[in-house]
C-alpha positions in Angstrom: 27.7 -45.1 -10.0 28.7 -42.8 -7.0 26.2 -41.4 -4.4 25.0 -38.3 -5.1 25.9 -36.7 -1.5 24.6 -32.6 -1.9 21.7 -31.9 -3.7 20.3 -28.4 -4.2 16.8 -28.3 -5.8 15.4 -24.5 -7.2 17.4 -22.8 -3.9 16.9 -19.4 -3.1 18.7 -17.1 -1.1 17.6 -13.8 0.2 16.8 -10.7 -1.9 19.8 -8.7 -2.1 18.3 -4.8 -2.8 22.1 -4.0 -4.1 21.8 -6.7 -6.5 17.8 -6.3 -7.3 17.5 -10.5 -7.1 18.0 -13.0 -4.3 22.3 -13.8 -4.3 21.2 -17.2 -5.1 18.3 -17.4 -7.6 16.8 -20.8 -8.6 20.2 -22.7 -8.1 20.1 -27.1 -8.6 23.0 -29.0 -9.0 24.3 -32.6 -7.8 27.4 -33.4 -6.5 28.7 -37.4 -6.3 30.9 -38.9 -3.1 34.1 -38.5 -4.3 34.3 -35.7 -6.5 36.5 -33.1 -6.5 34.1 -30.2 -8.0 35.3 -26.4 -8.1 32.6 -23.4 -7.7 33.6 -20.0 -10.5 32.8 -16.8 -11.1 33.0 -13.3 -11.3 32.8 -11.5 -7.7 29.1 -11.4 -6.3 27.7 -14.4 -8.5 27.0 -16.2 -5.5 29.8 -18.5 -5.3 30.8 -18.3 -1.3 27.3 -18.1 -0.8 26.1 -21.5 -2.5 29.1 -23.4 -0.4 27.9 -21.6 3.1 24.3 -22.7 2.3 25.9 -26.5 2.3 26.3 -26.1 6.2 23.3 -23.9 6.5 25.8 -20.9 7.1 23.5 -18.9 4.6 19.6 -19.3 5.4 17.5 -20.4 2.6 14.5 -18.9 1.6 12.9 -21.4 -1.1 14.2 -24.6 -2.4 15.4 -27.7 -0.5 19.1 -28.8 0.0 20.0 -32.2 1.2 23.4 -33.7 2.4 23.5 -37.1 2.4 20.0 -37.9 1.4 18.7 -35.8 4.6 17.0 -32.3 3.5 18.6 -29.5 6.0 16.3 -28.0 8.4 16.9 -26.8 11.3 16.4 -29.8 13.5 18.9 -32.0 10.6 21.4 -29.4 10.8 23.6 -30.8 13.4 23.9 -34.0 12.0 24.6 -32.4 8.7 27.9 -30.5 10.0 29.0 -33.7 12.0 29.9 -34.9 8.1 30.9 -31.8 6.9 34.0 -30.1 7.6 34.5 -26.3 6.3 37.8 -24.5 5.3 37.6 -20.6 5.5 39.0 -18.1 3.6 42.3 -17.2 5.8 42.3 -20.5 7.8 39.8 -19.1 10.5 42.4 -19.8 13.2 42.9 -18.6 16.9 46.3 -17.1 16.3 47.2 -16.7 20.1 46.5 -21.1 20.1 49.0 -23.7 19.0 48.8 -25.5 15.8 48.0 -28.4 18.0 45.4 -26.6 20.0 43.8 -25.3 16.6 43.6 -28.3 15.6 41.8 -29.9 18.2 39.0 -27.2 18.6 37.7 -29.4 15.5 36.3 -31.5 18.2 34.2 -29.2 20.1 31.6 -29.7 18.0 31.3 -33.4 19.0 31.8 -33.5 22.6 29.3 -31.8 25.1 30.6 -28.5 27.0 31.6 -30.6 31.0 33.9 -32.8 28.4 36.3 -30.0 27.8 36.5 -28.7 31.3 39.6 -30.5 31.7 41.0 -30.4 28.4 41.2 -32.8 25.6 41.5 -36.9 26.0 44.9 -38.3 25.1 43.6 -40.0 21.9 42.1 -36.6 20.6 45.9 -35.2 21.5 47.0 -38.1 19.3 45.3 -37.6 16.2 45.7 -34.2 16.2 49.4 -34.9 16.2 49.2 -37.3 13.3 47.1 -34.9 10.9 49.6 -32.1 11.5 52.4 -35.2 10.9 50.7 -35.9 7.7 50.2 -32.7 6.8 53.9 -31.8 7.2 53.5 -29.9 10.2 54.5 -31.8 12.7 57.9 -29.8 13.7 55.1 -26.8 14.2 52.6 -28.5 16.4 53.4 -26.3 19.2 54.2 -23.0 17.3 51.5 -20.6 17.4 49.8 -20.0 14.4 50.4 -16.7 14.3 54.1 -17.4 13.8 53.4 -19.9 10.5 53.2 -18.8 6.6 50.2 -19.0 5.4 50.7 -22.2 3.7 51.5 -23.1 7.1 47.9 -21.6 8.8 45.6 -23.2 5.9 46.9 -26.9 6.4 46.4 -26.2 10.4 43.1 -25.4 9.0 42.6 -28.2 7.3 44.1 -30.3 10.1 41.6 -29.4 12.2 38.3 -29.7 9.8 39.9 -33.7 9.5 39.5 -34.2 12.8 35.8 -34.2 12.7 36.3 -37.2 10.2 34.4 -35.3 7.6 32.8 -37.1 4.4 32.8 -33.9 2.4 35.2 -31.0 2.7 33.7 -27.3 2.1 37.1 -24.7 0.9 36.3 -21.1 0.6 38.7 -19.6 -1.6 41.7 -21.7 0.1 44.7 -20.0 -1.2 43.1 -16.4 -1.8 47.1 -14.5 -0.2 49.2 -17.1 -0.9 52.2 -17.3 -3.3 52.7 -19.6 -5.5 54.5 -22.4 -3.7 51.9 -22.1 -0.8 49.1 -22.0 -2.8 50.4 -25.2 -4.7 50.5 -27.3 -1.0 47.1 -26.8 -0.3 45.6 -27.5 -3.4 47.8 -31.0 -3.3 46.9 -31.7 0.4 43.3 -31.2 -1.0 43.6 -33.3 -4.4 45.8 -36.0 -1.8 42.8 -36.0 0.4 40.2 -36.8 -2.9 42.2 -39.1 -4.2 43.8 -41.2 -1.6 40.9 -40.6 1.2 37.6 -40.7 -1.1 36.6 -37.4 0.9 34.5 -35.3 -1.2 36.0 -31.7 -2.1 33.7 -28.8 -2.6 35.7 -25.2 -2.9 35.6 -21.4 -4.2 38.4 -20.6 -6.8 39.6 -17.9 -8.6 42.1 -19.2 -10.9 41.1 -20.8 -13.8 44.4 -22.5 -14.4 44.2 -24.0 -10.8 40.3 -25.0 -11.2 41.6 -27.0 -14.9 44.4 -28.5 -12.7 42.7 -29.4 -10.0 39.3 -30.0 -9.9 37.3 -32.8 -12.2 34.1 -30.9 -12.4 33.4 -27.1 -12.6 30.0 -25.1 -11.3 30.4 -21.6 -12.9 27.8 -19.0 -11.3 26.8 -16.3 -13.2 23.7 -13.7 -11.0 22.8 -16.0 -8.5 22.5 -19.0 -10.9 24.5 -21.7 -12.4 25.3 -21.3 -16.0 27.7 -24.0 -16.9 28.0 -27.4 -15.6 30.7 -29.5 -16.9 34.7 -30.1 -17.9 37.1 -27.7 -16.6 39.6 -28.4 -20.0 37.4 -25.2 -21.3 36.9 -22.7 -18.5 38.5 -19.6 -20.9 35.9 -19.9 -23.4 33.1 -20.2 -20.6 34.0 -17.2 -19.0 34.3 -15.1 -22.3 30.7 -16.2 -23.4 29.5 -15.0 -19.5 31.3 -11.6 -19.8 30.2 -11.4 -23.6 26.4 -12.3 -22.9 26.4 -9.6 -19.1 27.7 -7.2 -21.4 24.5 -6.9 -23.6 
């Protein structure tokens, strides 16, 4: 049986006045090591904002969540985002950088301040090289980003949130602009990454077809609380029963 490696027990977010409830209301759900588990719903159920509270991007009010069998707080946090690695909506980048030098900003969060005053150690120059090789982009390493497709951008991206060596990888709407044939590489470099790495996959979708593609397990929030846990082989029906029930 896997490790259960983020754990949300009755979490609560702020109240939103807009909303008249807190954005996340009461929320508890598991997720294993190795899962690849997709978060859905309609726009403001709370779906960016449960996967921000799993790095303690969005504060929590009530409730306890725990990565790795160590509750966040405050004093745990850092620890917490050493094993996480987060994937923004749009990549995140520094456009004016380098692939290469985007890449190895990754590590900033695991060396002191004096340890970059004279750039990066040779081995950190390496293995950013060989995740952009891996990830196709080695031809690009010293493009700036601004220059690359999108496609291009979000595997820079995801380049540099490997290089922390995560254990569980946090997407926020990954391919939300991209066409089709971009959209397609960064859901396999993902899926590639679950299946051939172990690394868990957490991440905010829209499309139903791609979450039933993709993903073995679906969260589907509904006002700030999670109202189906299960299968994504029946995501249509879910979502008509959650837009049948809001409208009464």
């Amino acid at each position: 049986m896997n490790e259960t490696v983020i754990e949300c027990r009755n979490v609560e977010t702020a109240f939103l006045t807009s909303l008249n409830r807190p954005i996340l209301n009461q929320v508890n759900c598991e997720i294993q090591s190795g899962e690849f588990v997709v978060l859905l719903g309609l726009n403001g159920a709370g779906k960016s904002t449960l996967l921000r509270s799993f790095v303690g991007l969005t504060p929590v009010v009530q409730g306890t969540i725990s990565i790795n069998n160590t509750v966040m707080t405050p004093q745990t946090l850092p620890k917490i985002r050493r094993q996480v690695g987060m994937l923004f909506q749009g990549g995140g980048l520094i456009r004016q950088l380098s692939a290469v030098e985007n890449v190895l900003c990754g590590r900033l969060g695991v060396r002191k301040p004096w340890q970059t005053l004279f750039g990066f150690p040779k081995q950190d120059y390496r293995l950013a090289l060989q995740l952009l090789s891996e990830l196709g982009l080695h031809k690009h390493a010293y493009q700036k980003t601004s220059s690359l497709s999108g496609g291009q951008q979000q595997r820079v991206a995801i380049a540099r949130a490997l290089i922390q060596s995560p254990q569980i990888l946090l997407a926020d709407e990954p391919i939300t602009g991209l066409d089709v044939m971009a959209a397609k590489q960064v859901m396999d470099t993902l899926a590639k990454l679950n299946n051939e790495h172990g690394i868990t996959i957490v991440t905010v979708l829209h499309d139903l077809g791609i979450a039933a593609e993709y993903a073995q397990r679906a969260l589907v929030l509904d006002a700030g609380r999670i109202v189906y846990n299960g299968a994504c082989n029946n995501l249509q029906s879910e979502f008509a029963q959650i837009n049948s029930l809001s409208k009464k």
